[in-house]
C-alpha positions as CSV (number, residue, x, y, z in Angstrom):
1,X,100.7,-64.3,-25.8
2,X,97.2,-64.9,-27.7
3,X,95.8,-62.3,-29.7
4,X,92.2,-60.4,-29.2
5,X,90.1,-62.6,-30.8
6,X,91.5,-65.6,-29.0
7,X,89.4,-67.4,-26.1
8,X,89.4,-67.0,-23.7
9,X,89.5,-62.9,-23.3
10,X,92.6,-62.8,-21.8
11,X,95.8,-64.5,-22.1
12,X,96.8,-67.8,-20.6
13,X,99.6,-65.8,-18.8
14,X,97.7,-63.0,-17.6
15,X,94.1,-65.0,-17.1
16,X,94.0,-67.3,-13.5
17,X,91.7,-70.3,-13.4
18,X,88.3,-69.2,-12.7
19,X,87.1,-70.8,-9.4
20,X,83.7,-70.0,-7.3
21,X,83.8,-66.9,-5.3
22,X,85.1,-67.3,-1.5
23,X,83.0,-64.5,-0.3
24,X,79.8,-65.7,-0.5
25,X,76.3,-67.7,1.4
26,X,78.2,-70.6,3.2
27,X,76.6,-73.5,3.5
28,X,77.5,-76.2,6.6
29,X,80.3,-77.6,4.6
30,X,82.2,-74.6,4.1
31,X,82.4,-73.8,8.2
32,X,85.7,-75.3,8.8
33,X,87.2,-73.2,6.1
34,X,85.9,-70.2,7.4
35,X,86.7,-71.0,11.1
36,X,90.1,-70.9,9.3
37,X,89.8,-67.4,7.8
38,X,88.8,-66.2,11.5
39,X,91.6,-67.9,12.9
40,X,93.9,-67.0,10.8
41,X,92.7,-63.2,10.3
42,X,92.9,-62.6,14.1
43,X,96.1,-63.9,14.4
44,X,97.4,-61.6,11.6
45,X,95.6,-58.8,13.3
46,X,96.9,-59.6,16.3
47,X,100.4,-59.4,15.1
48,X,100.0,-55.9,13.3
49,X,98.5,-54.4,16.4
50,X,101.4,-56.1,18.5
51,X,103.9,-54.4,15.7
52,X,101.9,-51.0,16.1
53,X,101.1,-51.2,12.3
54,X,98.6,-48.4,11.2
55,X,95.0,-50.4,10.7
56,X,96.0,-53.6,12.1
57,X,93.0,-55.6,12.5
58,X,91.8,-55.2,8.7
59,X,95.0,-55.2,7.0
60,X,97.1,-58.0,9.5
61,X,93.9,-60.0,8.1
62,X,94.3,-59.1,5.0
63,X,97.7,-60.2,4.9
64,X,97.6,-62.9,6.2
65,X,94.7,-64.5,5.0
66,X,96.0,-63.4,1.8
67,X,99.4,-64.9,1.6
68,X,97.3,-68.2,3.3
69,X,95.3,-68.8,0.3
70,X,98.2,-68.0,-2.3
71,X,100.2,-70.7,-0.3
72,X,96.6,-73.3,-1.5
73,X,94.7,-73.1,1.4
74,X,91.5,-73.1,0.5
75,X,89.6,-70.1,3.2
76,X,85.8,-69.1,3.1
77,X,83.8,-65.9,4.0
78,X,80.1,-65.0,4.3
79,X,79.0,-62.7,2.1
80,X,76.2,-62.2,4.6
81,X,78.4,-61.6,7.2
82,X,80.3,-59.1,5.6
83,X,77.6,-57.4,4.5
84,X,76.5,-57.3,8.5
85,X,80.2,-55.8,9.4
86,X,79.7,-53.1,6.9
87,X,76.7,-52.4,8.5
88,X,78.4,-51.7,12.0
89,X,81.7,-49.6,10.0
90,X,79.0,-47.6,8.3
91,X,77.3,-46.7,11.9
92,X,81.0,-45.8,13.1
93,X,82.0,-43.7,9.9
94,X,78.8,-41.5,10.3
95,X,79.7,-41.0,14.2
96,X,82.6,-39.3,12.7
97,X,80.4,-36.3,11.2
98,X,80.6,-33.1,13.9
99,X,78.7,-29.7,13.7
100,X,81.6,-28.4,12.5
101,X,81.5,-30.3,9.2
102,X,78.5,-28.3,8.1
103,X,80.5,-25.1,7.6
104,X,83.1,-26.7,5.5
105,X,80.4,-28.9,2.9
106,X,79.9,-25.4,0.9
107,X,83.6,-25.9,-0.1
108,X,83.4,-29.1,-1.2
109,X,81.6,-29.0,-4.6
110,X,85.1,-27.8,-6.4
111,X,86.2,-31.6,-5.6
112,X,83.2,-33.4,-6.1
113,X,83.3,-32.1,-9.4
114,X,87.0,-32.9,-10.0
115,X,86.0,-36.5,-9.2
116,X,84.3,-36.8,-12.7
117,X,87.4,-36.3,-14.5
118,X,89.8,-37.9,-12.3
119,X,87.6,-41.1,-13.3
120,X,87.9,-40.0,-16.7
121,X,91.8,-40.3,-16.5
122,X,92.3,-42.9,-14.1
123,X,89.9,-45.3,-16.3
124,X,92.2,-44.2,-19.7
125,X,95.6,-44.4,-18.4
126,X,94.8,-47.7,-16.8
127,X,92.8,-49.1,-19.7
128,X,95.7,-48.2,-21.9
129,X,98.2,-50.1,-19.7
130,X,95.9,-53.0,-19.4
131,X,95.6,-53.2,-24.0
132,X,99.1,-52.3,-24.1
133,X,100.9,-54.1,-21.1
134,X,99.1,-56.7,-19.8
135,X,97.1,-57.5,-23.7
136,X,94.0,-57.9,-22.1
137,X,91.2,-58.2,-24.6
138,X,89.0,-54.2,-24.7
139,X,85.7,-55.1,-23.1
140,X,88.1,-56.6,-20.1
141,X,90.7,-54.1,-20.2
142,X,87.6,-51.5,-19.8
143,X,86.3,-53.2,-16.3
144,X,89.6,-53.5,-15.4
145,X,90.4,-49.9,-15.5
146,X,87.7,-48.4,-14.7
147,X,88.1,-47.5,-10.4
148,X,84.8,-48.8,-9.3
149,X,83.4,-51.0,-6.6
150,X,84.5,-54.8,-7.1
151,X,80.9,-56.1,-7.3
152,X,79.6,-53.6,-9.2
153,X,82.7,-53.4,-12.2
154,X,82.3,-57.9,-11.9
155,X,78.6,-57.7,-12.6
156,X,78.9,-55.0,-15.6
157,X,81.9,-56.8,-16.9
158,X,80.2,-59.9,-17.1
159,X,77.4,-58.7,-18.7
160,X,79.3,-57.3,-21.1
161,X,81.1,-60.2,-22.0
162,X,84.4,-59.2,-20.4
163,X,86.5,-61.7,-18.3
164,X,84.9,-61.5,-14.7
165,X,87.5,-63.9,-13.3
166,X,90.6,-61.4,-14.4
167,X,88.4,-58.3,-13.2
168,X,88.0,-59.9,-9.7
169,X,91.6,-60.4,-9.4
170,X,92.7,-56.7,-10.8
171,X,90.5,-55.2,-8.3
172,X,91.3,-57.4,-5.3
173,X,94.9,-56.5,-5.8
174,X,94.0,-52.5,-6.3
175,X,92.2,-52.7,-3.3
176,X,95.1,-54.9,-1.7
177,X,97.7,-53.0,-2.8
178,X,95.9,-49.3,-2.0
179,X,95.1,-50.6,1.6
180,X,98.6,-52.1,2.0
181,X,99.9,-48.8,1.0
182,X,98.4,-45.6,2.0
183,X,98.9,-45.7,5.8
184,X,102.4,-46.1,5.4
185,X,102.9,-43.3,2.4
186,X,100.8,-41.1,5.2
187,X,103.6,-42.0,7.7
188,X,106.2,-41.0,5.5
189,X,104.8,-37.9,3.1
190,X,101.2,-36.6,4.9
191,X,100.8,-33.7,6.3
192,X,98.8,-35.8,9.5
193,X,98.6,-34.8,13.0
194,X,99.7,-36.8,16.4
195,X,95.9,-38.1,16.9
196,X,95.7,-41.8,15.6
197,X,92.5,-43.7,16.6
198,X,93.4,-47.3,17.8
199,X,90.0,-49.0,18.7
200,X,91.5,-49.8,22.4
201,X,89.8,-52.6,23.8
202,X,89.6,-50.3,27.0
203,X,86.6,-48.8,25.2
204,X,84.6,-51.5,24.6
205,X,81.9,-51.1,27.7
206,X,81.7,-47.8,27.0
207,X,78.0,-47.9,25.5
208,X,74.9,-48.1,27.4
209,X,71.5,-49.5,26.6
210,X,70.2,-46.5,25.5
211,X,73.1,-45.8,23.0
212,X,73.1,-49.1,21.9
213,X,69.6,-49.1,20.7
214,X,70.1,-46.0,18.8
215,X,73.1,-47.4,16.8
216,X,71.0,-50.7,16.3
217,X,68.6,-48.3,14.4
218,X,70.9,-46.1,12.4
219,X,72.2,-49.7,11.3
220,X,68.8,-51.5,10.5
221,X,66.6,-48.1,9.0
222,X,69.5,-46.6,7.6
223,X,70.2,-49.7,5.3
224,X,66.6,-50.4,4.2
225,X,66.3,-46.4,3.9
226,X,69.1,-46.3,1.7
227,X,68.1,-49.8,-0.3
228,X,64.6,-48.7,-1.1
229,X,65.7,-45.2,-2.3
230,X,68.5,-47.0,-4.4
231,X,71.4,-45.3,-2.5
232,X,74.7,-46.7,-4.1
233,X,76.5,-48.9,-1.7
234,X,73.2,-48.9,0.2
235,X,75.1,-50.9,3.1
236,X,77.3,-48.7,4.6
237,X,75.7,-45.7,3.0
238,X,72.8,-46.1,5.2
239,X,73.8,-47.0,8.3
240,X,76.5,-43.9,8.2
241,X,73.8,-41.4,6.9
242,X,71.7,-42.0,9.3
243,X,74.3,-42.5,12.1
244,X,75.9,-39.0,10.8
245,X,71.7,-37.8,11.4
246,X,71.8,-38.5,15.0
247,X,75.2,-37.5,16.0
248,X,74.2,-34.2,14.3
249,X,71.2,-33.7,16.5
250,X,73.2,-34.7,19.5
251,X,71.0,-37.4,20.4
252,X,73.6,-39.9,21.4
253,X,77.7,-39.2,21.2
254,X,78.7,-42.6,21.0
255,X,79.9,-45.3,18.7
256,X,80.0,-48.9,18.4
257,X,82.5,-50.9,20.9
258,X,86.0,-51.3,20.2
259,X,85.8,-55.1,19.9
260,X,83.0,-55.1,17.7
261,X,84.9,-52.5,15.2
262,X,87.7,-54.5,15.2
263,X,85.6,-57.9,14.8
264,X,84.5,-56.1,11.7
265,X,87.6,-55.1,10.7
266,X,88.8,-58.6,10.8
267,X,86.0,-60.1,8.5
268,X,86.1,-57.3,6.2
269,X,90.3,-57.7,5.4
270,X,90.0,-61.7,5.5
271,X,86.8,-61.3,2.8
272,X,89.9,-59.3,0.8
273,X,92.8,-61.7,1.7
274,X,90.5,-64.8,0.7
275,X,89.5,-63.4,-2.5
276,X,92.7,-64.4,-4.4
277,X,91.5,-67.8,-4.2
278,X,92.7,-70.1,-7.6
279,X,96.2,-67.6,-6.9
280,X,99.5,-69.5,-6.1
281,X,102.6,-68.0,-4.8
282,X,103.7,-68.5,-8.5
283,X,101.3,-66.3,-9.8
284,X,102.6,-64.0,-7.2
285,X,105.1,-62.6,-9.8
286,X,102.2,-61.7,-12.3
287,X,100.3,-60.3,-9.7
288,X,102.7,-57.8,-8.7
289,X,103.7,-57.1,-12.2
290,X,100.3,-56.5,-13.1
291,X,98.4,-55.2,-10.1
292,X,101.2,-53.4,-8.8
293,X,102.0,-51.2,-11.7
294,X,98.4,-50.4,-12.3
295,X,97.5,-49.2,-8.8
296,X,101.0,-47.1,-9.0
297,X,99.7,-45.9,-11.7
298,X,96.4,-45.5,-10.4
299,X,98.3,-43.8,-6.7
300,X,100.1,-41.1,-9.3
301,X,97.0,-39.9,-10.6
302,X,95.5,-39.6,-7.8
303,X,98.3,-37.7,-6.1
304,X,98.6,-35.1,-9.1
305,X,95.0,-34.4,-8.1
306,X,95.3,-33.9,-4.8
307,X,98.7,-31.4,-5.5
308,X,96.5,-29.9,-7.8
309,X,92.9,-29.3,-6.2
310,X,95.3,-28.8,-2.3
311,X,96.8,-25.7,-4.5
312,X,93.6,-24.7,-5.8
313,X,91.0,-24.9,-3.0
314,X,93.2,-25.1,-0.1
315,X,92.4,-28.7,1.1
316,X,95.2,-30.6,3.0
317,X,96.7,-33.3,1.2
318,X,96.2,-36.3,3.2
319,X,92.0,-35.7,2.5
320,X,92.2,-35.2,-0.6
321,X,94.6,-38.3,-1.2
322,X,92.5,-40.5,0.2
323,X,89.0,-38.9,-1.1
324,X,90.6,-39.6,-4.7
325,X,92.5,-43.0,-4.1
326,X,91.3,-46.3,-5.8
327,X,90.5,-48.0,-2.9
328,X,87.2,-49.5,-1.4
329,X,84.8,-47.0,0.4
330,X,84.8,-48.5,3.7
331,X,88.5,-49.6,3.2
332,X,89.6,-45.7,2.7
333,X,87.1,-44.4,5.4
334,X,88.9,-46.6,8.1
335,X,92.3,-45.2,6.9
336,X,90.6,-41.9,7.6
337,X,89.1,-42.6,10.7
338,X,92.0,-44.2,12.3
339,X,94.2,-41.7,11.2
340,X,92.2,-38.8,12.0
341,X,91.7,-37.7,8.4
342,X,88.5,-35.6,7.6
343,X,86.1,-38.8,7.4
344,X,82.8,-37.1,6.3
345,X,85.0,-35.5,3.3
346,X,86.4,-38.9,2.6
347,X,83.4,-41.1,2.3
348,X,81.5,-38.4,1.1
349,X,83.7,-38.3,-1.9
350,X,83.8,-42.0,-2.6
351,X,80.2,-42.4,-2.5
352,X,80.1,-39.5,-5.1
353,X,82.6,-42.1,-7.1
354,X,80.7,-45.0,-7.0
355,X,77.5,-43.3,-8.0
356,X,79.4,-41.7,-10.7
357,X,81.0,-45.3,-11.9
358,X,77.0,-47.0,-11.3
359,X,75.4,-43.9,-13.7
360,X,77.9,-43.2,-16.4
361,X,80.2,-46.2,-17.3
362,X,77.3,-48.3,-18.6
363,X,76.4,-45.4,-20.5
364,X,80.3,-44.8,-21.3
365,X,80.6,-48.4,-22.5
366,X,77.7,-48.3,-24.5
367,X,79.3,-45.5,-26.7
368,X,82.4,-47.3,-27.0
369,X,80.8,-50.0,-28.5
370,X,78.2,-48.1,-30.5
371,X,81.0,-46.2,-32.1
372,X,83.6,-49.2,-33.0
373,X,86.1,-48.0,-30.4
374,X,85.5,-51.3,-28.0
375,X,84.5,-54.3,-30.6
376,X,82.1,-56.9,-30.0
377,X,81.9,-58.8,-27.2
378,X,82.7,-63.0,-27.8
């Protein structure tokens, strides 16, 4: 192991090569290998639907397009598309918001507020374990920890002179890891009903012109809405505000087809799975080592809070698990959709996170730095 002051930031056994990001504008040359990433993230959907796997289409893609790239094939996403995906989940996730929803918001600033210190906790315990365990240098240790979006906690780190390459990596496995995880810990431990939402593809004509049209809107005003007012996560933010708008004044009931939900889903877990490109199987090890133990230790804080707030303000468990998890916005929304888990409270809650991470970590970092605790970047 190096010490602090070595370069690069972190260790040659804890730091992969840095390679150019998969996810991102493809140019002609990079369409075979994302013809690949399709192929290959159907397929694994395809098999977790066929083994009636909670979320198949997003995480059999994940999966598979994961283990794929950590076996050296090279796979390739569009960052536009992706970004077009989100559009359409953020459309479905605000179809999810009911009349009924409005009676229960006046409960929910007791948790909102919570979320403030339960980054406050997550980001120490896991910054702790990242200097101590894995002797990542403190400006990378800090990204690493803290449980924000993956582009947003990249850009700051690298700004701030931390390790992007390593902070990629630590929060593509979080988010592996969380998505891999919950559905099945909900199986086991959750207090869910018998409705699960499966996206049949008997559903998929269901929409009419009219319909259509509207949801085409919520998608295209919502996101330029929610850009130009500076709306964190303006993608999906967007779209499912002003998707939630419409449902709300009962101007259409319905929600984008099956097969386009689950097209989405596909190119959102293969943009995960493709991420751990520059990974071999014989990083595997590390990964797990690392990654795992940090988004256990991530899972156990989150659960204490949930335990605590459930006995406090009466919420069920499974919402507030996966309002507080360190997962992805739109990953944790699906989980809540499909299993019929309070959605509006969920996304509601991570969008509170995010713009809590976006406001006050640069400002929390600063400090750090002004007052010694984090030294100077290289």
């Amino acid at each position: 192991m190096t010490s602090d002051s070595a370069a690069p930031p972190t260790t040659p056994d804890t730091a992969p090569p840095r390679t150019p990001s998969p996810v991102h504008k493809l140019g002609r040359e990079d369409l075979p290998k994302f013809a690949l990433a399709i192929v290959i993230g159907t397929a694994g959907g395809a098999i977790f639907s066929y083994l009636d796997m909670p979320l198949p289409w997003m995480m059999g893609a994940m999966f598979a397009t994961g283990m794929t790239t950590l076996g050296g094939v090279q796979l390739k996403m569009d960052s536009r598309l992706r970004m077009l995906m989100i559009l359409v989940l953020g459309v479905l996730l605000g179809g999810a918001f009911s009349p009924e929803i409005l009676e229960r918001i006046p409960r929910w600033p007791i948790t909102l507020a919570s979320l403030a210190a339960y980054v406050g906790v997550a980001t120490i315990a896991t910054f702790f374990y990242y200097r101590i365990v894995a002797r990542f240098d403190p400006r990378t240790a800090f990204f690493c920890a803290v449980p924000g979006g993956l582009n947003e906690m990249i850009i700051l780190g690298e700004n701030a002179g931390a390790d992007e390459r390593q902070i990629s990596v630590s929060h593509t496995t979080r988010i592996f890891f969380v998505v891999m995880v919950l559905p099945f810990f909900f199986r086991l431990f959750g207090d869910l009903g018998t409705t699960v939402r499966t996206f049949a593809s008997g559903d998929a004509g269901a929409i009419g012109t009219n319909d259509m049209l509207i949801l085409t809107g919520c998608a295209v005003v919502g996101f330029y809405a929610a850009r130009f007012l500076r709306i964190p996560a303006p993608h999906i933010t967007g779209p499912m505000i002003a998707s939630a708008a419409v449902h709300l004044a009962g101007f259409t009931e319905a929600s984008p087809p099956a097969v386009v939900v689950a097209i989405a889903q596909v190119i959102l877990g293969a943009s995960v799975g493709a991420r751990f490109a520059g990974l071999t199987f014989r990083d595997l090890g590390r990964i797990v080592r690392l990654g795992g133990f940090a988004t256990l230790l991530l899972l156990t804080i989150t659960v204490l809070f949930a335990l605590a707030l459930g006995a406090i303000a009466g919420f069920p468990f499974s919402s507030l698990v996966l309002a507080f998890s360190p997962g992805g916005l739109v990953e944790m929304s699906l989980i809540a959709l499909t299993l019929d888990i309070d959605t509006a409270f969920v996304a509601t809650h991570h969008i509170a996170r995010i713009s809590i991470v976006v406001i006050v970590v640069p400002i929390i970092f600063r400090l750090l730095v002004r007052f010694g605790l984090i030294g100077p970047g290289p």
